[in-house]
N, C-alpha and C positions, 0 to 999 in steps of 0.2 A: 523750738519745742512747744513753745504756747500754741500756736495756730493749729496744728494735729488735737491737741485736746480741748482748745476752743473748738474747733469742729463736730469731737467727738461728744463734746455737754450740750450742742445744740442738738443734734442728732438727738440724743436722749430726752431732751424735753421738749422735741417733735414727738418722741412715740410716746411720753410722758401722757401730753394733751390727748392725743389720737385716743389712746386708752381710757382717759376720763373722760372721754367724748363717747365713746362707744359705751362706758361705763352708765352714765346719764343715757345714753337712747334704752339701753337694753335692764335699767335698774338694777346692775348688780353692784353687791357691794366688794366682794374679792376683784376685780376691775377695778373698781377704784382705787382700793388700799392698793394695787398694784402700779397702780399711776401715780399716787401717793411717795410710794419706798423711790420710782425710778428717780421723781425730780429730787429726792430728796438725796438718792445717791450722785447726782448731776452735783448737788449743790455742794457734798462732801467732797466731790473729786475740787471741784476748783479750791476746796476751803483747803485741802491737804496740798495742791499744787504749787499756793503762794505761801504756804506755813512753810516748805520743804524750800521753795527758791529763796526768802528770807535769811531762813539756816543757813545753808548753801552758801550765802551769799557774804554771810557774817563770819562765819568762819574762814572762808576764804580771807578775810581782810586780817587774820589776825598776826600778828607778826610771830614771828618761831623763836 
């Protein structure tokens, strides 16, 4: 299950860059706040990914 969404958090901060890249040629600022939110949602996905397998993980271990 990691490798699909390691795929999909790089994906997102390739179009992350791409965007503050065009952001910086073309001087806007909504571009950038928008390349801004993307990595930042990139970086919330992996933070909830391992906060949730952790859980997952612990509970599973707990005896009944």
């Amino acid at each position: 299950m990691l490798i699909p969404i390691l795929i999909l958090d790089i994906a997102l901060v390739a179009w992350s860059l791409h965007l503050m890249q065009q952001a910086f040629d073309s001087r806007e600022f909504s571009l950038m706040l928008a390349g801004t939110l993307v990595a930042l949602a990139a970086a919330a996905m992996m933070v909830v990914y391992f906060l949730v397998h952790n859980c997952l993980a612990y509970f599973a271990h707990i005896p009944s």
